[in-house]
Biopython code that builds the backbone (N, CA, C, O; Angstrom):
import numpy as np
from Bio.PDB.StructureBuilder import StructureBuilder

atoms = [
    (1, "UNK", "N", (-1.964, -55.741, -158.315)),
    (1, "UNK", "CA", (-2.786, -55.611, -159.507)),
    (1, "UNK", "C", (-1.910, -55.423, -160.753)),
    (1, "UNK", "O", (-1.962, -56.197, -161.709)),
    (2, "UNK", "N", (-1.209, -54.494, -160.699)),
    (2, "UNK", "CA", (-0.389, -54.265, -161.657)),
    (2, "UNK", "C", (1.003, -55.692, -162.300)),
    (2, "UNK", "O", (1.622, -55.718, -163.363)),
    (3, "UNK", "N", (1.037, -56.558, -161.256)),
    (3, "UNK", "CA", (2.233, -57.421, -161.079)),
    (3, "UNK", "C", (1.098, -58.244, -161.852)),
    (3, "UNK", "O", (1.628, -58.796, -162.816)),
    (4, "UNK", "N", (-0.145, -58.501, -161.786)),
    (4, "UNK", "CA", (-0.606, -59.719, -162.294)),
    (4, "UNK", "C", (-1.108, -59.140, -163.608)),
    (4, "UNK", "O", (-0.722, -59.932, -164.468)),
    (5, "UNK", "N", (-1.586, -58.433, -164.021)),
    (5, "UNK", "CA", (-1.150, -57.563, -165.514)),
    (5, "UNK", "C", (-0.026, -57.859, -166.497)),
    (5, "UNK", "O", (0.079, -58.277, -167.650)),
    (6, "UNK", "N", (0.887, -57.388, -165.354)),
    (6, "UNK", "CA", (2.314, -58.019, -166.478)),
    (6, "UNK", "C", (2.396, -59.411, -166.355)),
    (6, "UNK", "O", (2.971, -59.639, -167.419)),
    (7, "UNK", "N", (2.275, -60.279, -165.945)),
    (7, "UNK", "CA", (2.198, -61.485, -165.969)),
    (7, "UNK", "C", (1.181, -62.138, -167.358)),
    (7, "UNK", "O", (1.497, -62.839, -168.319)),
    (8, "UNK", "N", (0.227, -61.702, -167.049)),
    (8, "UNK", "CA", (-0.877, -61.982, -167.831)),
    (8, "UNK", "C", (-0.215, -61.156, -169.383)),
    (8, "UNK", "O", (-0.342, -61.862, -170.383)),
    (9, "UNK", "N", (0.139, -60.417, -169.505)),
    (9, "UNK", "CA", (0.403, -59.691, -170.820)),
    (9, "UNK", "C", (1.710, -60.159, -171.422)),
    (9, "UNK", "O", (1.789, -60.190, -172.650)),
    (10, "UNK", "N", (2.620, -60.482, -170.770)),
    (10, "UNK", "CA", (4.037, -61.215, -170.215)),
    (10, "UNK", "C", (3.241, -62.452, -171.709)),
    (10, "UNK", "O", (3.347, -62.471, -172.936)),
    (11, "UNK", "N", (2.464, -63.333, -170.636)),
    (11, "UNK", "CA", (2.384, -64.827, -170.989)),
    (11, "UNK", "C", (1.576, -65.023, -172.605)),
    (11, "UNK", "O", (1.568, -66.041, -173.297)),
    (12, "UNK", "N", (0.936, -63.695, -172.900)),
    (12, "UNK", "CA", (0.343, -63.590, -173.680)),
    (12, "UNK", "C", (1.092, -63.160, -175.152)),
    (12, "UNK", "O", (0.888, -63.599, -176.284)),
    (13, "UNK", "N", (1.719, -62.475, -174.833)),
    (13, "UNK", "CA", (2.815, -62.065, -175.558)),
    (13, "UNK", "C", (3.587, -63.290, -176.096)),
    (13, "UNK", "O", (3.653, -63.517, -177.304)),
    (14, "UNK", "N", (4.206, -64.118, -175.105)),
    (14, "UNK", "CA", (4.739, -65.347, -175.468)),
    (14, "UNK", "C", (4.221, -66.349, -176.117)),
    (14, "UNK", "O", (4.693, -67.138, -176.935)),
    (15, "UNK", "N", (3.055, -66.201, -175.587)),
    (15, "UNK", "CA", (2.250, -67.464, -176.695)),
    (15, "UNK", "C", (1.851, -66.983, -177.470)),
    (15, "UNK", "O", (0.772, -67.538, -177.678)),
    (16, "UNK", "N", (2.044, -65.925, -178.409)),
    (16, "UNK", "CA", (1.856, -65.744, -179.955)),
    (16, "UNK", "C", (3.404, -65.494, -180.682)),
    (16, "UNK", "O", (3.594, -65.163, -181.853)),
    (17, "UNK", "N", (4.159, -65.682, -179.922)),
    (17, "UNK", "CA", (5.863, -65.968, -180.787)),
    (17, "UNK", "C", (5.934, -67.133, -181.038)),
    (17, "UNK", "O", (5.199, -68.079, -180.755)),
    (18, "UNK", "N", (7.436, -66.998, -181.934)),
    (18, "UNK", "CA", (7.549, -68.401, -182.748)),
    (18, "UNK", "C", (8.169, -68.998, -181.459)),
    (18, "UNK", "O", (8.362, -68.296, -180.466)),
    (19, "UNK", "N", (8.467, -70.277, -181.507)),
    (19, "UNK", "CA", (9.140, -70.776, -180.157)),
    (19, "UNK", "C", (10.677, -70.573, -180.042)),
    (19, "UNK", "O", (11.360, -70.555, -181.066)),
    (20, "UNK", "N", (11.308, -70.400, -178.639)),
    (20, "UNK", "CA", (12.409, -69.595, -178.624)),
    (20, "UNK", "C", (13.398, -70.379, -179.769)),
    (20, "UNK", "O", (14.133, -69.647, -180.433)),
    (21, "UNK", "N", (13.430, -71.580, -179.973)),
    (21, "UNK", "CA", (14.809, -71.655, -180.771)),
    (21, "UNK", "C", (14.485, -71.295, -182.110)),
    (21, "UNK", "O", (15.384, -70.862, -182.831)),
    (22, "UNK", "N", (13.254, -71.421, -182.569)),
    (22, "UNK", "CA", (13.272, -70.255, -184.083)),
    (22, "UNK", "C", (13.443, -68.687, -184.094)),
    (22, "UNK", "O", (13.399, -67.986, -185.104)),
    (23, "UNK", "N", (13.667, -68.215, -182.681)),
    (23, "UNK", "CA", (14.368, -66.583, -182.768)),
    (23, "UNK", "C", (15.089, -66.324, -183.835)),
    (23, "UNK", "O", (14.662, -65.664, -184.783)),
    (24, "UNK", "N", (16.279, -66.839, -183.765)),
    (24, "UNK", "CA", (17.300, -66.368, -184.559)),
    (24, "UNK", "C", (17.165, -67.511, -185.874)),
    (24, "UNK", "O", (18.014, -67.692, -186.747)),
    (25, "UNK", "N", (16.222, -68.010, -185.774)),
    (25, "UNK", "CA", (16.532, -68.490, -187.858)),
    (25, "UNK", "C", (16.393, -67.858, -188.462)),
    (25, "UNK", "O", (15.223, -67.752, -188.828)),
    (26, "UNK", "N", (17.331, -66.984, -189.034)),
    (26, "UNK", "CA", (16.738, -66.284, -190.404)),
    (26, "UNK", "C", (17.590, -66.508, -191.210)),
    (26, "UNK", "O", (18.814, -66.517, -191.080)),
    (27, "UNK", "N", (16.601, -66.804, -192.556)),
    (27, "UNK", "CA", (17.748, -67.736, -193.749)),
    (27, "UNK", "C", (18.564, -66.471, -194.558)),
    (27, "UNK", "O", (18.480, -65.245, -194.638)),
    (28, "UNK", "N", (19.179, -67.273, -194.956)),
    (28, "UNK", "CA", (20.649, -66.144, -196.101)),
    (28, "UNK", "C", (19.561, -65.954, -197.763)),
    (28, "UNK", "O", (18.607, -66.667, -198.074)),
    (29, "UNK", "N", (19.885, -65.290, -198.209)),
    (29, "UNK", "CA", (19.210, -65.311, -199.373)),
    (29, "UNK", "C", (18.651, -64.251, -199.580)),
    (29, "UNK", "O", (18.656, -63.366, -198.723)),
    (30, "UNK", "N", (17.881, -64.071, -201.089)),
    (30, "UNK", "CA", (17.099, -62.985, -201.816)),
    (30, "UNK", "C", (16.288, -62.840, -201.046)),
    (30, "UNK", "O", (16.110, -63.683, -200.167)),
    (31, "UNK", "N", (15.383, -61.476, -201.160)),
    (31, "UNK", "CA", (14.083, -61.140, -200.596)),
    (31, "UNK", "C", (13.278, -62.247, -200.617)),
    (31, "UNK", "O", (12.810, -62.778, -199.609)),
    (32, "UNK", "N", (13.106, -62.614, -201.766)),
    (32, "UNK", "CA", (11.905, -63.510, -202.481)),
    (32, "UNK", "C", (11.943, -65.002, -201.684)),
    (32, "UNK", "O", (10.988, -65.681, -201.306)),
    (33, "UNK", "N", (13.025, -65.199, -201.595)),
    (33, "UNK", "CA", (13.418, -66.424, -200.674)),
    (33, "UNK", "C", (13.335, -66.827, -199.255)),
    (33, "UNK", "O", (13.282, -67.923, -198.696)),
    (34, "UNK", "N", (13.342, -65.450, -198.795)),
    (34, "UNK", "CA", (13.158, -64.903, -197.582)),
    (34, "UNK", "C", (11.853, -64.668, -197.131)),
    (34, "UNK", "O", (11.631, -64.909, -195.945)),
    (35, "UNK", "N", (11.025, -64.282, -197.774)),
    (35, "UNK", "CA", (9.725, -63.927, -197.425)),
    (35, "UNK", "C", (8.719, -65.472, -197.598)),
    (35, "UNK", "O", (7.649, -65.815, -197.095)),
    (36, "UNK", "N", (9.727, -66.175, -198.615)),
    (36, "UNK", "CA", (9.312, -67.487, -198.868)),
    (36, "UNK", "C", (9.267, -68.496, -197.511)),
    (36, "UNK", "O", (8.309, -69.048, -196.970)),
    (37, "UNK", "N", (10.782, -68.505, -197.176)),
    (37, "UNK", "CA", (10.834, -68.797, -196.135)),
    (37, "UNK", "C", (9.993, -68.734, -194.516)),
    (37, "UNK", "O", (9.801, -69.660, -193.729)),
    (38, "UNK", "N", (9.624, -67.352, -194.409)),
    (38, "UNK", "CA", (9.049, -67.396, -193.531)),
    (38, "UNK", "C", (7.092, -67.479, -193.626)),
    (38, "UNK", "O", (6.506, -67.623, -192.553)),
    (39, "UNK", "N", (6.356, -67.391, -194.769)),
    (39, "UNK", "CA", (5.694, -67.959, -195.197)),
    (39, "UNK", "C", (5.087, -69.065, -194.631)),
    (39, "UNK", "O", (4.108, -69.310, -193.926)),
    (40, "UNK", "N", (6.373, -69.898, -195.401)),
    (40, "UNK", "CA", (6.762, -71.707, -195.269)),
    (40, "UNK", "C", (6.373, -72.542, -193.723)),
    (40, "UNK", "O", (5.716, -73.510, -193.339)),
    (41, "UNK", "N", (7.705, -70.904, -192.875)),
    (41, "UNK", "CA", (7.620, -71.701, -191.482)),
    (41, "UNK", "C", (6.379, -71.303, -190.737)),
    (41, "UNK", "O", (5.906, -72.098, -189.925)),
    (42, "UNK", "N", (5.852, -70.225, -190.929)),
    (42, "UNK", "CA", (4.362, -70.081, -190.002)),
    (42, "UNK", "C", (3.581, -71.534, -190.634)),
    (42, "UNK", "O", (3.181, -72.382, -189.836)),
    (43, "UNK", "N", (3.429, -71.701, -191.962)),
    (43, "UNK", "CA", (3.013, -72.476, -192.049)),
    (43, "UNK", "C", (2.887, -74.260, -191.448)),
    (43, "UNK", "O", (1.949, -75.054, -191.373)),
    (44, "UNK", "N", (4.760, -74.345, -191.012)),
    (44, "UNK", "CA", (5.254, -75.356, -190.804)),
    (44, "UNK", "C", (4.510, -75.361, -188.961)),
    (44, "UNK", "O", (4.211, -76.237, -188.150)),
    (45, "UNK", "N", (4.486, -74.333, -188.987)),
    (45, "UNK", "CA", (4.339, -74.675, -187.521)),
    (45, "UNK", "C", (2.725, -74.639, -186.934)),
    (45, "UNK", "O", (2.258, -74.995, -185.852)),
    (46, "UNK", "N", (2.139, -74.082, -188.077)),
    (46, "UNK", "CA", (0.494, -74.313, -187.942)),
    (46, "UNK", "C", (0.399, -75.916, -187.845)),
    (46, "UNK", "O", (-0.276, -76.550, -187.034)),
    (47, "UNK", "N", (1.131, -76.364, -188.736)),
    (47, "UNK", "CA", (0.375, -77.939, -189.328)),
    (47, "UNK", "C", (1.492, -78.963, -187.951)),
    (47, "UNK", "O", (1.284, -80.152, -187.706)),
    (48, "UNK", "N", (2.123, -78.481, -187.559)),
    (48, "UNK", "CA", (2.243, -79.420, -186.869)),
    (48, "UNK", "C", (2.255, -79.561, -184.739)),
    (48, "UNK", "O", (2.641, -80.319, -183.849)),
    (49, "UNK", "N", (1.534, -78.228, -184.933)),
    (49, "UNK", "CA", (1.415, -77.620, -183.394)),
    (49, "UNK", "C", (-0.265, -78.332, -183.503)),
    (49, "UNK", "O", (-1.109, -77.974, -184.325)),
    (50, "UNK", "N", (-0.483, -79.590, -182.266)),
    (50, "UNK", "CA", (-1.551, -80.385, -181.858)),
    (50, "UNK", "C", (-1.671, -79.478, -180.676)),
    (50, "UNK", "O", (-2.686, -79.983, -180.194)),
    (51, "UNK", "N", (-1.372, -78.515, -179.871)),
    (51, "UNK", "CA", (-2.335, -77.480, -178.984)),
    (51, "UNK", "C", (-3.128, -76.341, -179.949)),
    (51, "UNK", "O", (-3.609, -75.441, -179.261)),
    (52, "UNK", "N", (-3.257, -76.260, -180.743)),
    (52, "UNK", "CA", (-4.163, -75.336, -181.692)),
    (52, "UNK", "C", (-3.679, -73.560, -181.710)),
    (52, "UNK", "O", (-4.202, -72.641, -182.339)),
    (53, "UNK", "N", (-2.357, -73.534, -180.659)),
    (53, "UNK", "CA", (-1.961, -72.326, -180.231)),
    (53, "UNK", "C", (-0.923, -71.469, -181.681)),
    (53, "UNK", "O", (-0.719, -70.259, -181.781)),
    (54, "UNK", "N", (-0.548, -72.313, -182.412)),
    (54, "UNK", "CA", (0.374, -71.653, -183.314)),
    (54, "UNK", "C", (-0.925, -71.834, -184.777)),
    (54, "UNK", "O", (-1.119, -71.128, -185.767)),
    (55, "UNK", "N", (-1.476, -72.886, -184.371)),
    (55, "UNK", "CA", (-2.543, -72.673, -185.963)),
    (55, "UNK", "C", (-3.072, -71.886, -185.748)),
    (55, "UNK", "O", (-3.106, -71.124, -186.714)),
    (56, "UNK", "N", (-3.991, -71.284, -184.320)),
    (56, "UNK", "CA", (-4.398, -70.014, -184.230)),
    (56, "UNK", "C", (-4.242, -68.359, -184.583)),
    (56, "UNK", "O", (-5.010, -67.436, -184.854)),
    (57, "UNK", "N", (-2.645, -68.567, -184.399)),
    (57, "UNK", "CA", (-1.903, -67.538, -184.428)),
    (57, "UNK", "C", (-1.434, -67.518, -186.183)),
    (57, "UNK", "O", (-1.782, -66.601, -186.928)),
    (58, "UNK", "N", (-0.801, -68.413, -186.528)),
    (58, "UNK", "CA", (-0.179, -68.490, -188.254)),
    (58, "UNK", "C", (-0.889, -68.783, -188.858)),
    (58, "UNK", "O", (-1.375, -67.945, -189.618)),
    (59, "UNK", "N", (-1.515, -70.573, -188.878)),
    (59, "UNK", "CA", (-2.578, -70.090, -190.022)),
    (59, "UNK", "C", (-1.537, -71.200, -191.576)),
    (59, "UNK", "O", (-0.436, -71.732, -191.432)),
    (60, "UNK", "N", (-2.256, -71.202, -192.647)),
    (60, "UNK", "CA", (-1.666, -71.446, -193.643)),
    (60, "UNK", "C", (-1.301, -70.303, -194.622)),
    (60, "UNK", "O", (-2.037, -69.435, -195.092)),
    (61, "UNK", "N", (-0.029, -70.513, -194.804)),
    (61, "UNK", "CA", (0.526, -68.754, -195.687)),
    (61, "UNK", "C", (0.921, -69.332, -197.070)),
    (61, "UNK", "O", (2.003, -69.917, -197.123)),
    (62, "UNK", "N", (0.398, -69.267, -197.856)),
    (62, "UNK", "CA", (0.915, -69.171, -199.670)),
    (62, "UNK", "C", (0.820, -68.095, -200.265)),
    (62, "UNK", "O", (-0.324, -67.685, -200.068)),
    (63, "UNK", "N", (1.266, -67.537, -200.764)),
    (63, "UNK", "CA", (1.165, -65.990, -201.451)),
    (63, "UNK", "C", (0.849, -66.450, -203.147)),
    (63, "UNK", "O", (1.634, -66.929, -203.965)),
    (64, "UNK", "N", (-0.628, -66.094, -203.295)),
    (64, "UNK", "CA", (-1.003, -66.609, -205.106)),
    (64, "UNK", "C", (-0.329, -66.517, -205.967)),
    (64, "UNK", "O", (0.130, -67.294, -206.805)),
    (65, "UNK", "N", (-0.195, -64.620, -205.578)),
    (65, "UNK", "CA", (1.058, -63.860, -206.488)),
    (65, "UNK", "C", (2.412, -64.307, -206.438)),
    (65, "UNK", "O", (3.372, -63.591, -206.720)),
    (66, "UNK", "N", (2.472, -65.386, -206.110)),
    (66, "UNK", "CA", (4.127, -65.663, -205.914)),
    (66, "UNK", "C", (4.588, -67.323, -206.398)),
    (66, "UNK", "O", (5.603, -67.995, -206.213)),
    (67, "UNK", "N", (3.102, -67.601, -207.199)),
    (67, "UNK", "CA", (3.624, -68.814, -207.563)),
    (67, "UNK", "C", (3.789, -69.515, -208.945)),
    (67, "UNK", "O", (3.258, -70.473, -209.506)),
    (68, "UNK", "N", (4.793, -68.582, -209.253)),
    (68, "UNK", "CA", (5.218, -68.859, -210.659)),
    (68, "UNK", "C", (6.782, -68.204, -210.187)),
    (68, "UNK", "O", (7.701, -68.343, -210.994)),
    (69, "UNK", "N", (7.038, -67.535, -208.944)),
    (69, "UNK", "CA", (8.140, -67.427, -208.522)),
    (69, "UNK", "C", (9.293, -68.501, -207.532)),
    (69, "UNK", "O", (9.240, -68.538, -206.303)),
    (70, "UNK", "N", (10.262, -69.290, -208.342)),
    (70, "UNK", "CA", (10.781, -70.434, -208.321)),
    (70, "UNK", "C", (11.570, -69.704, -206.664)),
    (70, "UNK", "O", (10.715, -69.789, -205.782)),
    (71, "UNK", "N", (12.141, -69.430, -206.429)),
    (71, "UNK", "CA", (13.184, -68.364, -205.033)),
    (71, "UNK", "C", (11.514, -68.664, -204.184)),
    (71, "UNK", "O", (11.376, -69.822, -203.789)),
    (72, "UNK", "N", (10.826, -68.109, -204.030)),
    (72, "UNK", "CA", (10.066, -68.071, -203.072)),
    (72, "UNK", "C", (8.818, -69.155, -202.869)),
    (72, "UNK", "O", (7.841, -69.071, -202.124)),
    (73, "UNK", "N", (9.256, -70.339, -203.926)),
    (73, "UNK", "CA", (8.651, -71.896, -203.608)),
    (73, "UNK", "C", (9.848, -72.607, -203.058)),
    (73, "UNK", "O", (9.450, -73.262, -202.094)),
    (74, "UNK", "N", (10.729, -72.722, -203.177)),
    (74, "UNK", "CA", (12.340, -72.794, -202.632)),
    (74, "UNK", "C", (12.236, -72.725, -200.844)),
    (74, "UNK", "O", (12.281, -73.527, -199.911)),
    (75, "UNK", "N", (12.086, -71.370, -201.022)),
    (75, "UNK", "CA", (12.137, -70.472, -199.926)),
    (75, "UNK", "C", (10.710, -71.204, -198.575)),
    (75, "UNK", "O", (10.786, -71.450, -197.371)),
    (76, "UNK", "N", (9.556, -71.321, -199.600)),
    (76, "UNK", "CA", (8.402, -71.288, -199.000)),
    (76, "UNK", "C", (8.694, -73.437, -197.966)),
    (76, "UNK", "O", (8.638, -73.837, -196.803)),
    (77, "UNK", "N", (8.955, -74.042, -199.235)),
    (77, "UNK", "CA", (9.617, -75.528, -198.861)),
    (77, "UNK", "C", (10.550, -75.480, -197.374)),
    (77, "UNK", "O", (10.358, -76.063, -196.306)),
    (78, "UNK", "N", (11.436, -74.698, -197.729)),
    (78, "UNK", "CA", (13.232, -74.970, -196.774)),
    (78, "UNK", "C", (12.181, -74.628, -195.100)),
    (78, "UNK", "O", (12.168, -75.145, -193.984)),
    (79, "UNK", "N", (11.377, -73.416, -195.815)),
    (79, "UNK", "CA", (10.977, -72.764, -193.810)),
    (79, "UNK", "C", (10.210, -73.744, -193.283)),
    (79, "UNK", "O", (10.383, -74.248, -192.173)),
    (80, "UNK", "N", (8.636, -74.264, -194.731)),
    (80, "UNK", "CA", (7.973, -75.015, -193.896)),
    (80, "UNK", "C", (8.625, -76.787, -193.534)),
    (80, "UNK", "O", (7.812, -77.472, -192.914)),
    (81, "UNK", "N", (9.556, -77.268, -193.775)),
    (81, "UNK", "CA", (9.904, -78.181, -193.378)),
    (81, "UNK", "C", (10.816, -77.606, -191.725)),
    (81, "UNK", "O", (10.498, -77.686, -190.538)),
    (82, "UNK", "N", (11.636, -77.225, -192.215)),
    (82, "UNK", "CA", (12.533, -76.495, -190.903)),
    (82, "UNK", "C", (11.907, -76.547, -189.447)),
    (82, "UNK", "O", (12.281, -77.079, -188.401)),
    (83, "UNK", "N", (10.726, -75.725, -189.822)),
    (83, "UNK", "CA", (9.939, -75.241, -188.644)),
    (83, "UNK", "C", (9.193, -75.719, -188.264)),
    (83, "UNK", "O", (8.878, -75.449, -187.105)),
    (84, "UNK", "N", (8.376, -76.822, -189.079)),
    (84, "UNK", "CA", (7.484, -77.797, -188.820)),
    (84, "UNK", "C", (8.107, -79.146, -187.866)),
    (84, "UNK", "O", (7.469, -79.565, -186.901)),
    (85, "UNK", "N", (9.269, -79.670, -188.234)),
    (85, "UNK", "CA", (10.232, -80.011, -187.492)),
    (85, "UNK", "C", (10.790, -80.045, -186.327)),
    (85, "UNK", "O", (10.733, -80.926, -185.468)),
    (86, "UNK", "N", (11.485, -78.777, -186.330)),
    (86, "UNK", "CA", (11.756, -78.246, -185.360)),
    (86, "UNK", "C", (11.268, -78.168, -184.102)),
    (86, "UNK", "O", (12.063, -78.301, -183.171)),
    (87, "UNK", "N", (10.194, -77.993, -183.897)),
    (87, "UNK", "CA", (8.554, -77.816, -183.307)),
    (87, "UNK", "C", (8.454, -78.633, -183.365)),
    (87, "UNK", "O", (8.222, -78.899, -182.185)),
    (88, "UNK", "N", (8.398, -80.021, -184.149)),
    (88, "UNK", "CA", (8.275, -81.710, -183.462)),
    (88, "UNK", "C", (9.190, -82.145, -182.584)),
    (88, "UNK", "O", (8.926, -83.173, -181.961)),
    (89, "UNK", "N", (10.614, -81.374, -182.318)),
    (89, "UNK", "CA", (11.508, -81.840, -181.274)),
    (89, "UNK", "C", (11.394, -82.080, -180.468)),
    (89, "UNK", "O", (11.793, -83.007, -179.763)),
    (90, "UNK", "N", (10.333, -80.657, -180.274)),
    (90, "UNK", "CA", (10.327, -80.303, -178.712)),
    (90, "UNK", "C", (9.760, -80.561, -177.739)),
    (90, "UNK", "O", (10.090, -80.037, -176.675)),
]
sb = StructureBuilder()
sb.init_structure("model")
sb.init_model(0)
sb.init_chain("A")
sb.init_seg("    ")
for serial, (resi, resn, name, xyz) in enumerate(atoms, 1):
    if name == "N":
        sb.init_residue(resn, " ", resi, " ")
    sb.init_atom(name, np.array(xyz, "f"), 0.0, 1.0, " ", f" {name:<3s}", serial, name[0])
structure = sb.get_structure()
């Protein structure tokens, strides 16, 4: 009982992370760029995940307040191409 618990919580867990090779992307840069960035890539990976499992989970991210801020349209661009990408490799 307990073994199929962790399994089940295990698998569940996994399918709301980014996919393993976006672990370690994290870009160099300002806050603003940074937060841009990852923004960008939930985004990148909503629009191009056809199992409905990452649009479920991310979603489209623009921050209102942040768009007159040039670093975190920069930022918001570099992730959602990256990750949108990336996630088409695979």
């Amino acid at each position: 009982m307990h073994k199929r618990f962790l399994v089940i919580f295990t698998l569940l867990m996994l399918s709301s992370c980014r996919p393993v090779v976006l672990w370690y992307s994290e870009p160099e840069g300002p806050p603003d760029y940074k937060l841009g960035w990852q923004d960008g890539c939930d985004s990148g990976l909503s629009a191009e995940d056809s199992g409905y499992i990452y649009r479920a989970v991310y979603g489209f991210k623009k921050r209102p307040e942040m768009a007159e801020n040039d670093q975190y349209k920069v930022g918001w661009t570099d992730g959602f191409t990256y990750c949108r990408y990336t996630l088409d490799t695979q």
